[in-house]
N, C-alpha and C positions, 0 to 999 in steps of 0.2 A: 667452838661454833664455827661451823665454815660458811662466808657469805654466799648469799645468792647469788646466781648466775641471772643479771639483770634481763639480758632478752627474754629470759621463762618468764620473769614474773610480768612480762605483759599478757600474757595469755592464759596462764595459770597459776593457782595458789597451794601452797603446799611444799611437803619436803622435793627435792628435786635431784630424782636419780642419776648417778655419774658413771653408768655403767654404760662397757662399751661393746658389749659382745655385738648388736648388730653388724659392726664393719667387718666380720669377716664370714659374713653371711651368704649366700650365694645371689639372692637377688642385690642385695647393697655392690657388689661386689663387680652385677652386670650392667649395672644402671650406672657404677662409675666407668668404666671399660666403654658403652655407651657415650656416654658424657664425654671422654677421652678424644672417642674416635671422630665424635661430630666436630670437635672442636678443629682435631688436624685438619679435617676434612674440607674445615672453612675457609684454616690458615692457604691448603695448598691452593685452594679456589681463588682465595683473595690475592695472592703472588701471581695469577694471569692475568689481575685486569685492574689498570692503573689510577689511581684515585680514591677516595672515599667510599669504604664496600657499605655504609649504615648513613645514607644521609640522618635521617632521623639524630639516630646517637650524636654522630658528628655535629648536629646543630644544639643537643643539651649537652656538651663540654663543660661551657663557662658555669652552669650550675651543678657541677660533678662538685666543689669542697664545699658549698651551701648547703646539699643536701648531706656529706656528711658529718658537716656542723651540726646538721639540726638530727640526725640519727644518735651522736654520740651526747648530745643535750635530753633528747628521751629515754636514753638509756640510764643517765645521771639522775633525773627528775624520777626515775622510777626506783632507783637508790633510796632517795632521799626521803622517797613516801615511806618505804620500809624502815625509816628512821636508823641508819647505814650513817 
């Protein structure tokens, strides 16, 4: 018996497919390439101009291991319902 994969079972019930053919799929494939390019895109942007590019973000730092306290606690409690 191989355990559940905890994040599925917030959203669904059932056996839970481990297949991985979509990643080399052509849409998966532009939408990472995509995702890549935005990303460079921001870093070379943010290397011109000096300071905090996301005040937003910059100001929820101190609650960045709070929240993933409390992610890797609902992940657990979703374990334990499935009697794991």
């Amino acid at each position: 018996m191989t355990p559940p994969l905890a994040h599925e079972t917030w959203f669904e019930s059932g056996p839970y497919p481990t297949e991985w053919g979509f990643a080399g799929q052509t849409t998966t494939l532009l939408l990472l390439v995509a995702a890549i390019g935005l990303t460079v895109a921001v870093r070379l942007l943010a290397g011109l101009r000096n300071g905090v590019d996301v005040p937003f973000l910059a100001r929820l730092a101190p609650y960045v291991p709070f929240a993933i306290r409390l992610h890797l606690a609902v992940s657990l409690i979703g374990l334990l319902s499935l009697g794991l």
